[in-house]
N, C-alpha and C positions, 0 to 999 in steps of 0.2 A: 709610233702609231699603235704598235703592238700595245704598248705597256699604257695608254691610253684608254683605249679599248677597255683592257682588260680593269682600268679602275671602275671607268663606267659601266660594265657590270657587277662588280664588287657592291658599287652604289646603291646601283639596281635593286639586288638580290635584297643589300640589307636595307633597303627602303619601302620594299614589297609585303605585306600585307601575309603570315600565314597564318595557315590554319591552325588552333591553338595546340599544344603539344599534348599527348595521350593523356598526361595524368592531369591535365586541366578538363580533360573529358572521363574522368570517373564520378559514377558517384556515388559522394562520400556518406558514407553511413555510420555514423554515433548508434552504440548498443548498449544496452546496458546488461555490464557482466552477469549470466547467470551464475545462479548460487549451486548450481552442479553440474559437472562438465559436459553433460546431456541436452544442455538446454544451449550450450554454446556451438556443442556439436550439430543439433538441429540447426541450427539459424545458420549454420557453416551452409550445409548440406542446401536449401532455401537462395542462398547465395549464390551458390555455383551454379544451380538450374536456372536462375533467373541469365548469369551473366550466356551461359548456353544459348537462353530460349532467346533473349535479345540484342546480344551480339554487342554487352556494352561491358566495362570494367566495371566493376566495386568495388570500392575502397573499406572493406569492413573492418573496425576496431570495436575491443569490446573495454567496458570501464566500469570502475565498481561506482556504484550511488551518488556517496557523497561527490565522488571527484568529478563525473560526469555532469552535474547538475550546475559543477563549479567553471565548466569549462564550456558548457551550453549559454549560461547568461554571459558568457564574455564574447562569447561569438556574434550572441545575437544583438548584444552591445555593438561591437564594433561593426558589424556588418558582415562578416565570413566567417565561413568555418563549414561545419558537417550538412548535407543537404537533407538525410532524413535522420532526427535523432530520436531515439526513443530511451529515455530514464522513467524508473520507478517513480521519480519524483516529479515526473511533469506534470500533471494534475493537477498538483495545487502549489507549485512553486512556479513554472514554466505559463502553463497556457494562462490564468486570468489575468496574469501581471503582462505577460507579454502580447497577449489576445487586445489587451483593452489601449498597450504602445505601441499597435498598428505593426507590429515585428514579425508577426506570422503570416502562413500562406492560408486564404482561405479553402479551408477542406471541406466546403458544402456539397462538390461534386462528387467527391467519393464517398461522403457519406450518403447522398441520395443511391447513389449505386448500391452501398452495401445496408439502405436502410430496411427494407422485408428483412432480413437475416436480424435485423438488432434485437435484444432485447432491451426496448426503450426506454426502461428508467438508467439505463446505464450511459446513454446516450447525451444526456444533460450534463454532464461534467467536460463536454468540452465548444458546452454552449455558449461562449463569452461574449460580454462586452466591447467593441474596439470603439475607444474614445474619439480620435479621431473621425470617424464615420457615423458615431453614433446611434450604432444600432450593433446586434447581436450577430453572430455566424457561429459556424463549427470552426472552429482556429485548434481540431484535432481530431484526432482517430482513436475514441476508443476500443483495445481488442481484450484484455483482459483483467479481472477485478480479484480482491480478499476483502476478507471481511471478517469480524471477532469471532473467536472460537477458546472456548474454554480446553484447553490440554492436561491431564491427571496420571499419576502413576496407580493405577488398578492395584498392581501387588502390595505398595504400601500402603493403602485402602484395607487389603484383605488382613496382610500383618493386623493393622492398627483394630480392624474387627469391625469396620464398617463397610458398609454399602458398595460396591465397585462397580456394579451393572450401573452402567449410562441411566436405565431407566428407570431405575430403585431408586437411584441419588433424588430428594426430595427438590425441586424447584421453585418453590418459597422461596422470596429473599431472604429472609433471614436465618430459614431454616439451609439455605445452598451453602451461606454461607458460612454458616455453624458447623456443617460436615467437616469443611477443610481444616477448622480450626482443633472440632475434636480429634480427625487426624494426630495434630501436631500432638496437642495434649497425651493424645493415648502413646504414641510412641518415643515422645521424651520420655515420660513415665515406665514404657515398659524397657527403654534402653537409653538412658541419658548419657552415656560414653559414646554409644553410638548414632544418635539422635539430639544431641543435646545444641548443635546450630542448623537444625531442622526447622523448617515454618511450614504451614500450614498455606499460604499465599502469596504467589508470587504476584502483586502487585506492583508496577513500572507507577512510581509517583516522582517523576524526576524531571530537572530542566531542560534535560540533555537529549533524551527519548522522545519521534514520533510516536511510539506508544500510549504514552502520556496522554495523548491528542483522543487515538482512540476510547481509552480508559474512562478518559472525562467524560468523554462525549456520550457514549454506552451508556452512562451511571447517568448521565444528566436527562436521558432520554427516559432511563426506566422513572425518573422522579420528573416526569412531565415538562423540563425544559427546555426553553426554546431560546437560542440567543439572535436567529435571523430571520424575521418574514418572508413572505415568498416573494417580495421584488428586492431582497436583498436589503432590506433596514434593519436597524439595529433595534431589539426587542427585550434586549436583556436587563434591562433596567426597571420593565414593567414589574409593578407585585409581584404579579404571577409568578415569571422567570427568572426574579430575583429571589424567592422565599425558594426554588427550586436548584438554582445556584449555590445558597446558601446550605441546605442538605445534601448537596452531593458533596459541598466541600468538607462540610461536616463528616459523612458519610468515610471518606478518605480519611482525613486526621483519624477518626475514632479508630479504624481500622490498625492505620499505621502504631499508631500509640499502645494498643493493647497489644504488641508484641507478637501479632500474626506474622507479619512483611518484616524480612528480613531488613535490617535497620540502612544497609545501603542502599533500598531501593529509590531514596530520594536523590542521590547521583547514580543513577542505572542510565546505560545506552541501551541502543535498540536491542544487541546482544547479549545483555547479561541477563535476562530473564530467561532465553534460551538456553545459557550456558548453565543457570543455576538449575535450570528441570533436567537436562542430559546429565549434570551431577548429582542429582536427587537430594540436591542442595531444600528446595522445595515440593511439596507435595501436588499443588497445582499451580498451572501461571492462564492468564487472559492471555491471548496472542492473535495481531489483528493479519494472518496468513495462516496456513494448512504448512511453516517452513519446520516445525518442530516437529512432526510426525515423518516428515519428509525424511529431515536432516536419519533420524534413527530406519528409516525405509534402505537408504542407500548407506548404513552403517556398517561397514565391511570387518568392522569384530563381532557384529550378529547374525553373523551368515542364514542361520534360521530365520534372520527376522523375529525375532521371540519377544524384543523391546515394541515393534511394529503392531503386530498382532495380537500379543497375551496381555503386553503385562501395562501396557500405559491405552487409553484409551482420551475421546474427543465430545466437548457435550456442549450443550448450546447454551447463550447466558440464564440468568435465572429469569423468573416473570419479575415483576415489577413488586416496588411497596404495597401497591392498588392491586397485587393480583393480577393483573392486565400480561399477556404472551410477551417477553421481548420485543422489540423495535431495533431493528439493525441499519449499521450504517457500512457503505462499505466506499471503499478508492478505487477509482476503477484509472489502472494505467493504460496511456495517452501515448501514441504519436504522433510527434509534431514536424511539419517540414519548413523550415525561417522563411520568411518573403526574399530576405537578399537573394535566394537561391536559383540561379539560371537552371538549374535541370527538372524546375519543379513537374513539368509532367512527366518524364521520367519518373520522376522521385516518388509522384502518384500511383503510376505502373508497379513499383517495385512492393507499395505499400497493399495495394489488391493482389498482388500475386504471393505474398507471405500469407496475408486473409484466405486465400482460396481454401474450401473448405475442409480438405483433405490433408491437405499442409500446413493449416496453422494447426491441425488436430494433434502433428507429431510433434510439433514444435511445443504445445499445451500441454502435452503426454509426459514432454520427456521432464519437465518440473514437478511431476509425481504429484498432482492437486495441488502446488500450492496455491497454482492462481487462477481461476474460473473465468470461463472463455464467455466475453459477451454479445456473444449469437448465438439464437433459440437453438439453427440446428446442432451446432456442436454440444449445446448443454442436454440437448436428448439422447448424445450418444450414452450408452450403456456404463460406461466407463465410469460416471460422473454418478450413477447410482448403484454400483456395486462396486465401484473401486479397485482393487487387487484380491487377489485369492492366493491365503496363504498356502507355503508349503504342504502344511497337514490340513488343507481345506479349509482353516481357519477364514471366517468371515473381516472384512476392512472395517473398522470399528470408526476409520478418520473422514476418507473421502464423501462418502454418502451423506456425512451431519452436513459438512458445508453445501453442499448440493439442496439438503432440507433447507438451509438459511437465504442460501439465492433464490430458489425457486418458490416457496409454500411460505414463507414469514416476510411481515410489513419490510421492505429492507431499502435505505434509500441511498443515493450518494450523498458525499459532504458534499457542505454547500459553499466552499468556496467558488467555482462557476457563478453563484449570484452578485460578487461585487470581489475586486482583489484586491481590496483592503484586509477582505478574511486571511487570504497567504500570510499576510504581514502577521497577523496575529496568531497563527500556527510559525510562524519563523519564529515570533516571540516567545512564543511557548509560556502565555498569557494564565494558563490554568498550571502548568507546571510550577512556575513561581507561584501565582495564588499557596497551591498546597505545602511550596517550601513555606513559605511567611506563616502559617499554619505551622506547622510541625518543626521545622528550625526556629525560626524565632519569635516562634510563641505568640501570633498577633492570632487575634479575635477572627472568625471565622466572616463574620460578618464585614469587617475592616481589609479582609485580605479581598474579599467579592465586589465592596465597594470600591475597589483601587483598580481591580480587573476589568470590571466594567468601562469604568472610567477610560484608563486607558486604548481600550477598543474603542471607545468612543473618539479619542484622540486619531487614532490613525486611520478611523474612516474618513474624518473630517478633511485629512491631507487629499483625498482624492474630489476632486471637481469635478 
């Protein structure tokens, strides 16, 4: 009777319904690795107050770009995984591809919440499409953005016997770009042993590099091109944006060809145009983040910061062909929480409480500008217009320019948010090849434009 008994509770217990087990009640959070251990230590610190204040587990991991981005679309493929992920790359790889395959949670609620605080042209990058439903929602959270910035070494400037004040430097297209090159000129010539695989411009003209993306897009702006309408159609094919298509690629080749750009820059990754300025490999490079001034900020063989403050300095792109002030564009990154996701109001909580406006400050802080916070308040704090204060008083030569580029100049997001067919075409790296077919194998500039187009016009077509 005993041993009876006792199976029928055995039965019991394992037929009984429990509560699911702790680590099925965390939740899990996808980060994406900061680029300096300050930025991981903040979001640490962020984490542990949250799990405090509301008495739940978080599961935080942190992951570099690429891999993250790699391990966000498998999840949201298969249906599980991370419940709040945040990659560099959601923007324009994550939300409109997945916004428009119904995969996301919709974020309209917290961004009502946190919309007084926006500043609102940043806000439209995670305004998408969901096919499915056919109509538009926030399917993210944007909290912070970059955007181009030209980076220069001032002392090789003063060497070479030109200009180094940010302000002096001439802003002319042609003549911006002629400083860099007499640069190179003057100091091959005054030391070709020492100077002799020197360039004058770091240009990213490569398949391999989002850079690339920014580059084009910059040059295409200052020569009046437009490849997307404002409901998201495809524009590039008009006269207009094709005869502008056409000089920007031009623009590129001539560049590349006269022996300015170091000859690898048409296989460069994100990183070698960093690495070539930190080597004073080159004299200037375009860079669409504030991460090169940073990178030599936290440079612990310049303890004076002497690289930071004296001797390399930050200036804005030049005015156009037309004369006309730059036109900027900027990516503003995105957190996303997946629809599979049973904790999603949780997951909500967690994302306002990192926003709070005091705590996302330290968290924005601790990446030294590279990435600009998109809430008015936080962009009025002081920080964002004087930047750091060197050792010997030295004034911040880096922070404050990008500050002038968000705040005082035309500055827009990409437009992939208008249709995510654009992803595919930033995945393709549609103008990167244009400029190889150009400059490797010698096709017609015109031929290389006609092919570009084309093809974007192919993979809009895939989407219904």
């Amino acid at each position: 009777m005993r041993l009876w008994m006792c199976l029928v509770l055995l039965i019991t217990v394992l037929m009984t319904p429990v509560a699911p087990a702790l680590a099925a009640d965390k939740l899990v959070v996808w980060w994406n690795k900061g680029y300096y251990p300050e930025e991981d230590a903040a979001m640490q610190k962020i984490v542990k107050d949250f799990e405090a204040k509301h008495k739940v587990e978080v599961d935080l991991s942190f992951t570099a770009q690429e891999d993250l981005v790699k391990k966000e679309t498998a999840a949201l493929i298969a249906g599980r995984g991370g419940d709040v992920m945040f990659c560099f790359y959601n923007d324009w790889q994550i939300v409109p591809k997945f916004g428009w395959d119904d995969k996301l949670a919709d974020m309209s609620d917290v961004i009502k919440t946190l919309e007084p605080r926006y500043n609102k042209k940043m806000l439209e990058v995670a305004y998408v499409m969901n096919n499915r439903l056919k109509k538009r929602a926030y399917y993210g959270v944007p909290i912070e953005a970059q955007t181009m910035h030209i980076h220069y070494w001032r002392d090789l400037l003063k060497e070479a016997g030109l200009e180094d004040d940010p302000a002096k430097i001439p802003m002319k297209w042609d003549d911006y770009w002629g400083h860099w090159k007499k640069a190179q000129d003057a100091l091959r010539k005054k030391d070709a042993a020492k100077y002799g695989k020197l360039y004058g411009v770091g240009m990213t003209e490569s398949t391999r590099a989002t850079d690339t993306l920014y580059n084009f897009e910059m040059a295409l702006l200052s020569y009046n091109g437009e490849l997307l309408d404002k409901n998201g159609k495809i524009v590039a094919g008009d006269p207009k944006n094709r005869e502008a298509i056409i000089k920007t690629l031009k623009w590129f080749s001539d560049l590349f060809t006269s022996g300015y750009v170091p000859p690898d820059a048409t296989n460069w990754t994100d990183g070698d145009n960093n690495a070539g300025f930190h080597s004073k490999s080159i004299v200037m490079t375009p860079n669409p983040s504030q991460s090169i001034p940073a990178a030599q900020f936290f440079n612990k063989e310049d303890p004076q910061k002497d690289n930071y403050f004296n001797k390399m300095g930050t200036i804005e792109w030049p005015d156009g062909p037309d004369g006309k002030k730059a036109r900027y564009l900027s990516a503003v990154k995105t957190i996303v929480v997946p629809k599979y996701s049973k904790h999603q109001p949780l997951a909500k909580e967690f994302i306002k409480f990192v926003l709070e406006p005091e705590r996302f400050m330290e968290y924005i802080k601790a990446a030294n500008g590279r990435w600009f916070p998109a809430f008015t308040d936080l962009a009025h704090d002081p920080f964002w217009r004087t930047g750091h204060k060197g050792p010997r008083g030295e004034k911040d030569n880096h922070i404050p320019v990008a500050t002038t580029i968000f705040l005082e100049r035309d500055n827009k997001v990409f437009e992939h948010y208008k249709h995510p067919a654009y992803s595919v075409v930033y995945d393709e790296n549609l103008w990167g090849k244009a400029m190889a077919r150009i400059a490797i194998e010698k096709w017609t500039v015109e031929k290389a434009t006609d092919e570009a187009i084309e093809r974007m016009k192919a993979i809009f077509a895939q989407y219904k």
